[in-house]
GULO-413110 format. One line per 2 residues: number of its first residue (from 1); their letters; for each residue x, y, z of N, C-alpha, C. Coordinates in nm, 2 decimals, m for minus. Layout:
N
NUM = A = X:Y:Z:X:Y:Z:X:Y:Z | ... .
END
This chain:
149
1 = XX = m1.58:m1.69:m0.33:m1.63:m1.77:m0.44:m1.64:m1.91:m0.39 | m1.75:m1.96:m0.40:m1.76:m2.13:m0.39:m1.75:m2.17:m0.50 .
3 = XX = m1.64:m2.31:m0.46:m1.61:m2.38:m0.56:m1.69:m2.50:m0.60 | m1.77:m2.57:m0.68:m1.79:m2.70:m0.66:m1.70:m2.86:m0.71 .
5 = XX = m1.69:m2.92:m0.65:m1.52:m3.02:m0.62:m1.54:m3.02:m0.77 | m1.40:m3.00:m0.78:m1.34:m3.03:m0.96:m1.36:m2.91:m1.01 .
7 = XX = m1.40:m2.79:m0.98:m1.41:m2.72:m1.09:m1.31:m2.61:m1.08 | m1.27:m2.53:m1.13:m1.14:m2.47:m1.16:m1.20:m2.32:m1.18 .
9 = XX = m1.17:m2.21:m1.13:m1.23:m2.06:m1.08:m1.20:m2.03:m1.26 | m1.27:m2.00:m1.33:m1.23:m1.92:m1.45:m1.14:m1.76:m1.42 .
11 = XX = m1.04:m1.79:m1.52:m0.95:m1.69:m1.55:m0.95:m1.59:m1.59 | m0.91:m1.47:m1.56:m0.99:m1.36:m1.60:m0.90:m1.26:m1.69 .
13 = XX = m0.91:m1.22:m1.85:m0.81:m1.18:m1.97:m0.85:m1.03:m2.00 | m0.73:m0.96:m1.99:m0.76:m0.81:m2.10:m0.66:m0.85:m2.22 .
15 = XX = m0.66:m0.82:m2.32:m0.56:m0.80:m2.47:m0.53:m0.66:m2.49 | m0.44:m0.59:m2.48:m0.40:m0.46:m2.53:m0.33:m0.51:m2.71 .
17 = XX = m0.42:m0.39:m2.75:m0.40:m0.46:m2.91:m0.32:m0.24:m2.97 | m0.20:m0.25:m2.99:m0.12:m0.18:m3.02:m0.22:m0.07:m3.19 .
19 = XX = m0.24:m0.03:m3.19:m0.29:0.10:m3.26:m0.22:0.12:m3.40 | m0.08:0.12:m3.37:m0.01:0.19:m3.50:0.05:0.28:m3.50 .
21 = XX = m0.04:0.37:m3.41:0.01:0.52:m3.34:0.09:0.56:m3.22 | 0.18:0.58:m3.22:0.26:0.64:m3.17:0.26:0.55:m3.01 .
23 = XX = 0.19:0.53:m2.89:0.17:0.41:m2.80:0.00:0.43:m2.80 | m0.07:0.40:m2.86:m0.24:0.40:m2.79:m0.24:0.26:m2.84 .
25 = XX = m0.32:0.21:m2.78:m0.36:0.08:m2.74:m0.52:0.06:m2.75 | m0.65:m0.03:m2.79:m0.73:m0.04:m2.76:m0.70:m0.20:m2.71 .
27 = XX = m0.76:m0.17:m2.60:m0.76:m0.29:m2.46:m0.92:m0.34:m2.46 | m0.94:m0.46:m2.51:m1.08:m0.57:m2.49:m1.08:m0.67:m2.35 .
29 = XX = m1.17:m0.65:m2.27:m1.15:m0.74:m2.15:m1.22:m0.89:m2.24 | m1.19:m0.96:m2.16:m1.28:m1.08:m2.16:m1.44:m1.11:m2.17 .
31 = XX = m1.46:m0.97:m2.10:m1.61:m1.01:m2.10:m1.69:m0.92:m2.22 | m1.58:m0.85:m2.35:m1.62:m0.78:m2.42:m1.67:m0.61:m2.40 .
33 = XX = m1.60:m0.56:m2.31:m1.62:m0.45:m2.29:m1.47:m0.41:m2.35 | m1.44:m0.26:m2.38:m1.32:m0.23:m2.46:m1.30:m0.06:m2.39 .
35 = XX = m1.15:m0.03:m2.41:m1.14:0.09:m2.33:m0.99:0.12:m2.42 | m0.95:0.25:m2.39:m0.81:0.29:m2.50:m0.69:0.35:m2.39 .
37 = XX = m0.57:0.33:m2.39:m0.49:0.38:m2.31:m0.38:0.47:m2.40 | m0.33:0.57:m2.40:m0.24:0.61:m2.47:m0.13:0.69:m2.34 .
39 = XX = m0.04:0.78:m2.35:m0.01:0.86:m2.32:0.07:1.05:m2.35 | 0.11:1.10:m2.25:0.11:1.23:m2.29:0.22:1.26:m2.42 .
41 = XX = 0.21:1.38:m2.45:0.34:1.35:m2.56:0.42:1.38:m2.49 | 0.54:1.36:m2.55:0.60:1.36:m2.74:0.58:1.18:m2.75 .
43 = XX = 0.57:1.07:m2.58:0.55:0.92:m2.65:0.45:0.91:m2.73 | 0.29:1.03:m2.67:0.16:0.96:m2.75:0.10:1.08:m2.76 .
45 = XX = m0.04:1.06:m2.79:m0.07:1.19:m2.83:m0.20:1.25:m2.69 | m0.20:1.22:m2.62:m0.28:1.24:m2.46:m0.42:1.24:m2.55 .
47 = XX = m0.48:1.11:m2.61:m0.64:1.10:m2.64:m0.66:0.98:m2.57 | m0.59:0.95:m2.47:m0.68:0.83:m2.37:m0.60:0.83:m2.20 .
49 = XX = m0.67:0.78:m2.12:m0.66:0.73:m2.01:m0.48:0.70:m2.03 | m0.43:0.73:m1.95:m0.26:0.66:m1.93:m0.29:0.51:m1.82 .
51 = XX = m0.24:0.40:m1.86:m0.20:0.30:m1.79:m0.24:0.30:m1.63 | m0.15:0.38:m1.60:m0.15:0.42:m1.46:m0.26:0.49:m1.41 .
53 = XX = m0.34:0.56:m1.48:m0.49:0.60:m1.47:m0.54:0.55:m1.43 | m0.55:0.40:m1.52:m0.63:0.32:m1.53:m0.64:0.23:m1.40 .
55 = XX = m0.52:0.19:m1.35:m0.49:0.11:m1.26:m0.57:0.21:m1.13 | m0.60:0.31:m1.12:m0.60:0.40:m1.01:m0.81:0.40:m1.04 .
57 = XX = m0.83:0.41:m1.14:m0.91:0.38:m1.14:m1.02:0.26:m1.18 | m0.91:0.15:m1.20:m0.95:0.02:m1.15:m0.99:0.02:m1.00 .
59 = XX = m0.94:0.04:m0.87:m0.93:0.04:m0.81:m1.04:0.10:m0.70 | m1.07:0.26:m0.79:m1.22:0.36:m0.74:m1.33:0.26:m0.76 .
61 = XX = m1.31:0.20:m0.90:m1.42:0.13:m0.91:m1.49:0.05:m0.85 | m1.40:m0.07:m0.82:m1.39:m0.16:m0.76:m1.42:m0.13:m0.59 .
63 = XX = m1.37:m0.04:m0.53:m1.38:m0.03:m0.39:m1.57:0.08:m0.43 | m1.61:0.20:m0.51:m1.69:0.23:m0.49:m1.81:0.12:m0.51 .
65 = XX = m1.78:m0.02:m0.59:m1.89:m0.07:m0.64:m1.92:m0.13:m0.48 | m1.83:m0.22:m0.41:m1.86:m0.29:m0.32:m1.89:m0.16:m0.19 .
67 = XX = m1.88:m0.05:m0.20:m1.94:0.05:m0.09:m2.08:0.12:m0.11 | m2.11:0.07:m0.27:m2.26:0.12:m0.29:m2.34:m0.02:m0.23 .
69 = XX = m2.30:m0.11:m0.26:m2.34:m0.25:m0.24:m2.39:m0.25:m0.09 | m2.28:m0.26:0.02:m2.29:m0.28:0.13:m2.37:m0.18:0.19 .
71 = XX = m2.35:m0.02:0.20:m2.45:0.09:0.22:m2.57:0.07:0.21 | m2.63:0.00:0.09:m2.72:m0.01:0.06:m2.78:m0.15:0.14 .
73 = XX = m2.71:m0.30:0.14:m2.72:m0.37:0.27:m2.75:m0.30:0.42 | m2.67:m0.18:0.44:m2.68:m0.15:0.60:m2.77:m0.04:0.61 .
75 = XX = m2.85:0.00:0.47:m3.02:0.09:0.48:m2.97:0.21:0.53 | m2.83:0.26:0.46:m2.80:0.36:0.51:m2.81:0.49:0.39 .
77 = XX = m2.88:0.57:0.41:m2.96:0.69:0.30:m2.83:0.77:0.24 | m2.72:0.70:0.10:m2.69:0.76:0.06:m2.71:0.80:m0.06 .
79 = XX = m2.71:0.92:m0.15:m2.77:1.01:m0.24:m2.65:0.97:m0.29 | m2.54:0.98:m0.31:m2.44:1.00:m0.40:m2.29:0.96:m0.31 .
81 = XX = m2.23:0.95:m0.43:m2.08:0.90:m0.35:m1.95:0.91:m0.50 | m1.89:0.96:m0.49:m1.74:0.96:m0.55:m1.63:0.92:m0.53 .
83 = XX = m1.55:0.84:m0.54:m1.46:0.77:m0.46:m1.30:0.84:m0.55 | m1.23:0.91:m0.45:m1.11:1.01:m0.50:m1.00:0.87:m0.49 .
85 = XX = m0.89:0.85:m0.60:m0.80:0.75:m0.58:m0.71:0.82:m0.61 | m0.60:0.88:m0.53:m0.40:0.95:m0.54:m0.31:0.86:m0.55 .
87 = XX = m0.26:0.91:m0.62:m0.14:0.75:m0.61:0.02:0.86:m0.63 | 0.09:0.84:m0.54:0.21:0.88:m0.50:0.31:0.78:m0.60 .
89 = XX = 0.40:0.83:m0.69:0.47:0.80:m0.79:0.65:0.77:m0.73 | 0.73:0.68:m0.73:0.89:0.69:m0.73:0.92:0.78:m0.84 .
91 = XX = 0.99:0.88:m0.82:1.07:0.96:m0.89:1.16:0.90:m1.05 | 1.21:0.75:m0.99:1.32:0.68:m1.10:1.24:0.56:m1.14 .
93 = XX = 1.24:0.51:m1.26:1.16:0.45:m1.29:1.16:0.27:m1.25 | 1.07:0.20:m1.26:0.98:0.23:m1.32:0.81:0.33:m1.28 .
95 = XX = 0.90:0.38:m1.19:0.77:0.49:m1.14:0.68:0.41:m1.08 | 0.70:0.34:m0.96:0.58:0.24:m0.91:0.53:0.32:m0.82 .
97 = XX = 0.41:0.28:m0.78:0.30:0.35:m0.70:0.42:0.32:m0.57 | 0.40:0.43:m0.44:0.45:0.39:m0.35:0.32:0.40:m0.26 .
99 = XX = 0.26:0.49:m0.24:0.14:0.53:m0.17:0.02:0.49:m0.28 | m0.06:0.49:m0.21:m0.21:0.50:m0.29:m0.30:0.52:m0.12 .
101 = XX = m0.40:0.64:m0.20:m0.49:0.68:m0.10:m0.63:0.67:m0.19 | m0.71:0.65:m0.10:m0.86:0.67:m0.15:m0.97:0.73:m0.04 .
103 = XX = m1.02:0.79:m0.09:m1.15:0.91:m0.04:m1.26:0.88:m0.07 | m1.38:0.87:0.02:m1.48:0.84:m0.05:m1.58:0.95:0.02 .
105 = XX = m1.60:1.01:m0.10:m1.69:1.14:m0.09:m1.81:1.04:m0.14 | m1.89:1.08:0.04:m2.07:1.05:0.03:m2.14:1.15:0.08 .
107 = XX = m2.24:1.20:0.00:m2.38:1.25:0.04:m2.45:1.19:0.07 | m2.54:1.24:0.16:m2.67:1.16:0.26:m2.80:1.21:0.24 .
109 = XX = m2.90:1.16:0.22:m3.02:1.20:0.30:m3.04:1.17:0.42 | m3.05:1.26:0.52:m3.09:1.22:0.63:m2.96:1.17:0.74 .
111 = XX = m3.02:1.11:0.81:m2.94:1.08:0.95:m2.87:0.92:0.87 | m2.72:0.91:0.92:m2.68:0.78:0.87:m2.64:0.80:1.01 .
113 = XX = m2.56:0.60:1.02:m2.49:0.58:1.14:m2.34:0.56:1.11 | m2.31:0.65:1.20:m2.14:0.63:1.17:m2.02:0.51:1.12 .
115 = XX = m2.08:0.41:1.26:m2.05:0.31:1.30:m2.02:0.24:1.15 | m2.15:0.19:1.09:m2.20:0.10:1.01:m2.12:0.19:0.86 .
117 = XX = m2.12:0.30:0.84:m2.06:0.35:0.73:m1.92:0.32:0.70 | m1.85:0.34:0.85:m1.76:0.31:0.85:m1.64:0.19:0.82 .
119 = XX = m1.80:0.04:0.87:m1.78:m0.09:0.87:m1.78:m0.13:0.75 | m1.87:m0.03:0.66:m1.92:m0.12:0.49:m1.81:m0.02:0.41 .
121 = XX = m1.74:0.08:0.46:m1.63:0.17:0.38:m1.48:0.06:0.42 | m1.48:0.00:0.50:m1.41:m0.06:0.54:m1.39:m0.21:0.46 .
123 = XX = m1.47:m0.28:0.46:m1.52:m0.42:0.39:m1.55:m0.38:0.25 | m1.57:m0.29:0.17:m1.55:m0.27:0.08:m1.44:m0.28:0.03 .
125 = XX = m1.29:m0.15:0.10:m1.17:m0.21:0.05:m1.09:m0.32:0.08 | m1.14:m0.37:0.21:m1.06:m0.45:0.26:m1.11:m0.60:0.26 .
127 = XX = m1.22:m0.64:0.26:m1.25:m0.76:0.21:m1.33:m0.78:0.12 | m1.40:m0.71:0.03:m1.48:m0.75:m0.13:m1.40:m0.69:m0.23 .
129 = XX = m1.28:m0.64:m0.23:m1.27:m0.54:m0.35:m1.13:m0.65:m0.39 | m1.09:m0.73:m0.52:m1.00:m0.78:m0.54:m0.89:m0.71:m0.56 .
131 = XX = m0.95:m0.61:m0.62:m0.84:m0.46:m0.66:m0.76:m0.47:m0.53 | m0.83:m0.41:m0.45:m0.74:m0.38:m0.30:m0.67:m0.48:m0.29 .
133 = XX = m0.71:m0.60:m0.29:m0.64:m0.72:m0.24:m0.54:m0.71:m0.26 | m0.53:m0.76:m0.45:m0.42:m0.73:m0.52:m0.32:m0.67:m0.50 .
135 = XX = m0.32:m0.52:m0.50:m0.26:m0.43:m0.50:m0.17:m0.44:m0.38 | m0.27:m0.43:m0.22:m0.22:m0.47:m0.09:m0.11:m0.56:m0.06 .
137 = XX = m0.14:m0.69:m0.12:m0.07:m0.77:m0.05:0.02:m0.80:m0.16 | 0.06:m0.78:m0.29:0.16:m0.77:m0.40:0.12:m0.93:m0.44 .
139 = XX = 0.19:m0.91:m0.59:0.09:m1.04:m0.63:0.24:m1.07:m0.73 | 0.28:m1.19:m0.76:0.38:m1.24:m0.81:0.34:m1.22:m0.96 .
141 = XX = 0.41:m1.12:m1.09:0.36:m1.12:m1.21:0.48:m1.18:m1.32 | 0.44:m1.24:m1.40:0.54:m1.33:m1.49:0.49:m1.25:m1.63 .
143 = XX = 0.61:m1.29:m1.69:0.60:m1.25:m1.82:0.65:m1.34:m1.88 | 0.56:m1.32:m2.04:0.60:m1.47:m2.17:0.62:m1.40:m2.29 .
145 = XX = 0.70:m1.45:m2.34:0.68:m1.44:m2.54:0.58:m1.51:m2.65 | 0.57:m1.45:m2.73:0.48:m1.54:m2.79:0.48:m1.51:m2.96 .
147 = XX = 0.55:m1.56:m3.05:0.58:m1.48:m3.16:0.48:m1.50:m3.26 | 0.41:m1.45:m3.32:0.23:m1.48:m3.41:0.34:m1.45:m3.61 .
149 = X = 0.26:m1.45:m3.67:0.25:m1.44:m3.81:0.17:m1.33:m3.86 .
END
């Protein structure tokens, strides 16, 4: 991101706004897109994405968007692509990811080059994708109160 002197990178917001029911949540990003998170029973009633879903597939996304991007920079003939995200769980809570793996299932037309597939599946997670970053290199998280009316 270029900055221009003085100006300050905008900050980026989701709201998880509590339902009523039992834990589901509808979650509004900032940029007005909206998504639901609940979980399995007896906490929720399994009609949305669990948390940890989400986070796993924050992350497909993010790495598939910047591997369609660059493929498509290195003129390399792919038809399709799916990006598989596993995430290996701690047994005792709070259950944090310990592993995370990702797969990226591509079809081709035609002849691609190994090399270059390799380079733009690479640069995808490892230098465009913030998700990866994130996640990779651990990111310091704070928590506040805030009591409303």
């Amino acid at each position: 991101m270029m900055l221009v002197a003085g100006m300050v990178p905008a900050m980026k917001n989701a709201v998880a706004r509590w339902s009523g029911t039992k834990v589901r949540f509808g979650i509004e990003s900032g940029s007005g897109h909206s998504v639901a998170t609940d979980e399995a029973p007896v906490f929720g009633e399994d009609s949305a994405m669990r948390p940890t879903e989400m986070l796993l597939a924050a992350l497909a996304g993010c790495t598939g968007t910047n591997a369609i991007l660059l493929l498509k920079k290195f003129k390399q003939p792919l038809v399709s692509l799916d990006v598989e995200v596993e995430g290996e769980q701690d047994e005792e809570w709070p259950k944090a990811f310990n592993k995370i793996d990702v797969t990226f299932r591509c079809g081709w037309e035609g002849k691609y080059d190994k090399e270059l597939v390799e380079q733009a599946l690479d640069m995808a997670c490892n230098r465009y994708c913030p998700i990866h970053a994130t996640l990779s290199k651990g990111t310091p998280i704070e928590h506040h109160k805030k009591d409303v009316r």
